[in-house]
Every structure is written in structure tokens, then in C-alpha cells.
VEXTORDREN-581294 format. One record per residue (C-alpha): residue number from 1; chain; x, y, z. Coordinates in steps of 0.2 Angstrom, whole numbers, plus 2048, in hexadecimal, padded with zeros to 3 digits. Each point is the difference from the previous one (the first is absolute). Last residue first. Layout:
<nodes>
{node NUM; A; {X; Y; Z}}
...
</nodes>
This chain:
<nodes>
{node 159; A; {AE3; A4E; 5C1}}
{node 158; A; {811; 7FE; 807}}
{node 157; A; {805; 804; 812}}
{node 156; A; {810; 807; 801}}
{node 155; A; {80D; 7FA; 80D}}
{node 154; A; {80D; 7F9; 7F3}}
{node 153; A; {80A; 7F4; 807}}
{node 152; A; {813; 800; 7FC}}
{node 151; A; {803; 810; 808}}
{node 150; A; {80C; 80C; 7F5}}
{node 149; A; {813; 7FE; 806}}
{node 148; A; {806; 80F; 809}}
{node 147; A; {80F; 80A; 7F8}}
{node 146; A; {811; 7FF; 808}}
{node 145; A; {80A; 7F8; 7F2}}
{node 144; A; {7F4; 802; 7F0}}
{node 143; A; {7F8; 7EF; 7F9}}
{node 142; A; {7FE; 7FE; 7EC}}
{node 141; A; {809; 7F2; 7FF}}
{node 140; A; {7F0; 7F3; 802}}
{node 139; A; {802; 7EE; 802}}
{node 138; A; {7FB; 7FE; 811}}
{node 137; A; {7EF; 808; 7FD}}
{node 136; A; {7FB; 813; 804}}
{node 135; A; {7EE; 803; 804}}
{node 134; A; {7F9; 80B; 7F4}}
{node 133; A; {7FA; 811; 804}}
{node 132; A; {7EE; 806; 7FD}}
{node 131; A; {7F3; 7FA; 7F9}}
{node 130; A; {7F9; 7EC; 802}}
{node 129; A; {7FA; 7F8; 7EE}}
{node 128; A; {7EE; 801; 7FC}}
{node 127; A; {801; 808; 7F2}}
{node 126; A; {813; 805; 7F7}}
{node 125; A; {807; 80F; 805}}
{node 124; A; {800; 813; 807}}
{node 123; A; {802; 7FD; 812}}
{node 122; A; {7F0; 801; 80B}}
{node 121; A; {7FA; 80E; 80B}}
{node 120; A; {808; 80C; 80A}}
{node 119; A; {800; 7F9; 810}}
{node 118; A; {7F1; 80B; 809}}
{node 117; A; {7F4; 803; 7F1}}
{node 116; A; {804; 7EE; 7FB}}
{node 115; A; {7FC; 7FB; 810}}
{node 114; A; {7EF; 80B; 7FF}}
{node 113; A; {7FB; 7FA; 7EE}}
{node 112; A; {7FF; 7ED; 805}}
{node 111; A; {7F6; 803; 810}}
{node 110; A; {7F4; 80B; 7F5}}
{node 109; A; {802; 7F0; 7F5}}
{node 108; A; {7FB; 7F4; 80D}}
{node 107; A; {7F3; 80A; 808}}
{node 106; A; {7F8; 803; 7EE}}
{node 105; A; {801; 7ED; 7FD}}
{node 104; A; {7F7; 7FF; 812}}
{node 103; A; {7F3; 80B; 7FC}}
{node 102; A; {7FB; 7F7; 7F1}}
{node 101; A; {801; 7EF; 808}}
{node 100; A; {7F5; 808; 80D}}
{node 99; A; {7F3; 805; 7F3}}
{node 98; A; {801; 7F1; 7F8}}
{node 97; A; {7FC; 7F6; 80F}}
{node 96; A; {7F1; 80A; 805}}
{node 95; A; {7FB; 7FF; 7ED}}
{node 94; A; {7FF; 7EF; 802}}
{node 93; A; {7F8; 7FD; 80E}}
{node 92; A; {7F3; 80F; 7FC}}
{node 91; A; {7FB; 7F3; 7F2}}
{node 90; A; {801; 7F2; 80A}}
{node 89; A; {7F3; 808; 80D}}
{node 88; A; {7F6; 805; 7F2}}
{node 87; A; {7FF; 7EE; 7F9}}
{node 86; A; {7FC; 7FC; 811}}
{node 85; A; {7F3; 80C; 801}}
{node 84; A; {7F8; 7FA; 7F0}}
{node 83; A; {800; 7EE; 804}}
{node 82; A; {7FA; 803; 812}}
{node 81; A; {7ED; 80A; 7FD}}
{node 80; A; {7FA; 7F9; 7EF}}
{node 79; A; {807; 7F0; 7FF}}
{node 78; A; {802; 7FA; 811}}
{node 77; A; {7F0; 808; 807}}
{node 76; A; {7F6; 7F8; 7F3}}
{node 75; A; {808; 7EE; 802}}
{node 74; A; {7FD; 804; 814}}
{node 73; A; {7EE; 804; 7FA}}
{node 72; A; {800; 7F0; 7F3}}
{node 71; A; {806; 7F7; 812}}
{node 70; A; {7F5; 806; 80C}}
{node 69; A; {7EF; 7FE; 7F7}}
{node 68; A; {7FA; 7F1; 7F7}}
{node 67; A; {810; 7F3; 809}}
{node 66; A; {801; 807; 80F}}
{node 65; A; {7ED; 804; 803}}
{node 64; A; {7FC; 7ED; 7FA}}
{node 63; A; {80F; 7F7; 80A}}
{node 62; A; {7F6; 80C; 810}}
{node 61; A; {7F1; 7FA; 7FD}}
{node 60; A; {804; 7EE; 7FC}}
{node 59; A; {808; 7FD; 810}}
{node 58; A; {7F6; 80A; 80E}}
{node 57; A; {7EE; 7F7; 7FE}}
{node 56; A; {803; 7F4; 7F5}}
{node 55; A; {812; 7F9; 804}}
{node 54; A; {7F9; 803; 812}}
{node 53; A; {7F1; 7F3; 7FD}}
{node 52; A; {80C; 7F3; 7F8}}
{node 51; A; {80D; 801; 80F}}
{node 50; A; {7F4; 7FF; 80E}}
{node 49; A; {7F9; 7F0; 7F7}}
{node 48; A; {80E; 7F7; 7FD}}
{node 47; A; {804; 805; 813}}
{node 46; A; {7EF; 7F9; 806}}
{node 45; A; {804; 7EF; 7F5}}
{node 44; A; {811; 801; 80A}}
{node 43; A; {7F8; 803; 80F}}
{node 42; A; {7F3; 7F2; 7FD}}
{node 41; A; {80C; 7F3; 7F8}}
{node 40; A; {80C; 802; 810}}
{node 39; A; {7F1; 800; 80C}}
{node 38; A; {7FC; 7EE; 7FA}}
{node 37; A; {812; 7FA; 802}}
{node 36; A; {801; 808; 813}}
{node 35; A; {7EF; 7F6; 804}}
{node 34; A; {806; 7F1; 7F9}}
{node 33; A; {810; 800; 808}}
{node 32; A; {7F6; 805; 810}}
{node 31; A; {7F4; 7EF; 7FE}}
{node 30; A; {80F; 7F6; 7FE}}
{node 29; A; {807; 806; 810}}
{node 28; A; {7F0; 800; 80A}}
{node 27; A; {7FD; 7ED; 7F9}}
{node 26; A; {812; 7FD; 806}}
{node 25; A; {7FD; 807; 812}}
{node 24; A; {7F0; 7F8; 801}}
{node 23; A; {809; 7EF; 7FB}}
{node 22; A; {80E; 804; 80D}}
{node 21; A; {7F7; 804; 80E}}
{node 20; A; {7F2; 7F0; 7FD}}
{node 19; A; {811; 7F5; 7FF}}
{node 18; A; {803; 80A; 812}}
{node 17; A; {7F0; 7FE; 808}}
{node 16; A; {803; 7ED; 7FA}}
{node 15; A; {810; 7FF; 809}}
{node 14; A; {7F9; 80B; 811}}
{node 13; A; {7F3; 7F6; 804}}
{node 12; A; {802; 7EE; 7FF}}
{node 11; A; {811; 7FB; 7FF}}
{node 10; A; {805; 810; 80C}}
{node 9; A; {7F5; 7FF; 80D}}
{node 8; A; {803; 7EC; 802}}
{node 7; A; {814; 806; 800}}
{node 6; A; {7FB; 80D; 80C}}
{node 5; A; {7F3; 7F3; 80A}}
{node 4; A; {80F; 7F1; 801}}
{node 3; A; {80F; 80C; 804}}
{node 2; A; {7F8; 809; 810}}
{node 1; A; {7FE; 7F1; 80C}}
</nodes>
């Protein structure tokens, strides 16, 4: 008693409701793809357009005042305001370090002049060789029963 009007309820209501479902529910779907695809040209034509009136409003002005005002000033500015005080800056550089090299040779030699003040100075001889005793070598027969042997390494500074 229930199977014969569902299926009847079925065939002929509910099947072609639902063709009628599905063909709205395409038409709706095409009609949103079309939609979607015609905003996309509109936004981006709006964009195009954003970006054009910005370049001319805020763009070129400021590529103009860059390129007419703020860089022959920076030029200016380098050359007639930071060339000169770093040349000056070099200069004083330099003679900084001279003056400390200066005061360092004089350190050196005052140094120098005091050890010799306090050990006696260097031996009568030859440049640059070591005053002061020789160290005695296996084949010498100058040696003296209970006399020290002279230190084989000389503790002098040269220079």
C-alpha cells in the first residue's frame, strides 16, 4: 500500500524537480564563472588604472625632485662639504701616525740609552755584532781551572 504512490511520487515529481535542480544549479554555476571572469577584467582594468593615476600624481613628482634637486645638492654637498674634510681627516691621519711613530723611536732609543746607562754599554767591535764576552766553544784552550764559563746566550737586546 505505501510502495505504489512513493514510487508514483517519485517518477513523476521528484525526478524531473531534480533534472530541473540540476539544470538551475548548472545555469547558476556558469552564470558565477562568468560573473567572477568579468569582475577579474574590471578589477584589474581598476588597478591599471589606480597605478597610472598614482605614477602621476606621486610618481613623477617625486622621480622629478630626485633627479633636478636632491642629487646635484648631494653632488654639492659631497664635493664642497665631505671631500675636503676627509682629505683633512687623512691629513690629520697621517700626521697622527707620524707623531706616534716619532714618539715611539724616541721611546725605543731612551730605552736604548737607559740599559746601556745601567750595563755599560756595548763592547768596542765590529756593528751589529753582540758585546761582551764570547761564549767559549769546545775547541778553545784558553779555559782557567776554577773560572766560570761566559753564558752562551747573550741577553742583550740589539737595535
Amino acid at each position: 500500500m505505501l510502495v505504489p504512490p512513493a514510487r508514483w511520487l517519485y517518477r513523476w515529481v521528484l525526478t524531473p524537480a531534480g533534472r530541473r535542480l540540476v539544470v538551475v544549479a548548472r545555469e547558476l554555476r556558469d552564470a558565477v564563472v562568468v560573473a567572477w571572469r568579468a569582475a577579474g577584467y574590471l578589477t584589474r582594468a581598476v588597478g591599471r588604472g589606480l597605478r597610472w593615476l598614482g605614477w602621476h600624481l606621486l610618481g613623477r613628482p617625486v622621480a622629478w625632485c630626485y633627479r633636478n634637486v636632491c642629487t646635484p645638492a648631494g653632488h654639492a654637498l659631497r664635493d664642497h662639504l665631505w671631500r675636503p674634510v676627509r682629505t683633512a681627516a687623512a691629513g690629520a691621519g697621517r700626521a697622527g701616525r707620524a707623531a706616534l711613530a716619532s714618539a715611539a723611536a724616541t721611546v725605543r732609543r731612551a730605552r736604548r740609552d737607559a740599559w746601556r746607562a745601567l750595563t755599560g754599554g756595548p763592547a768596542a767591535g765590529r756593528a751589529g755584532e753582540p758585546a761582551g764576552v764570547p761564549a767559549r766553544s769546545l775547541g778553545s784552550t784558553t779555559t782557567a781551572p776554577g773560572v766560570a764559563p761566559a753564558p752562551e746566550i747573550s741577553l742583550r737586546k740589539r737595535g
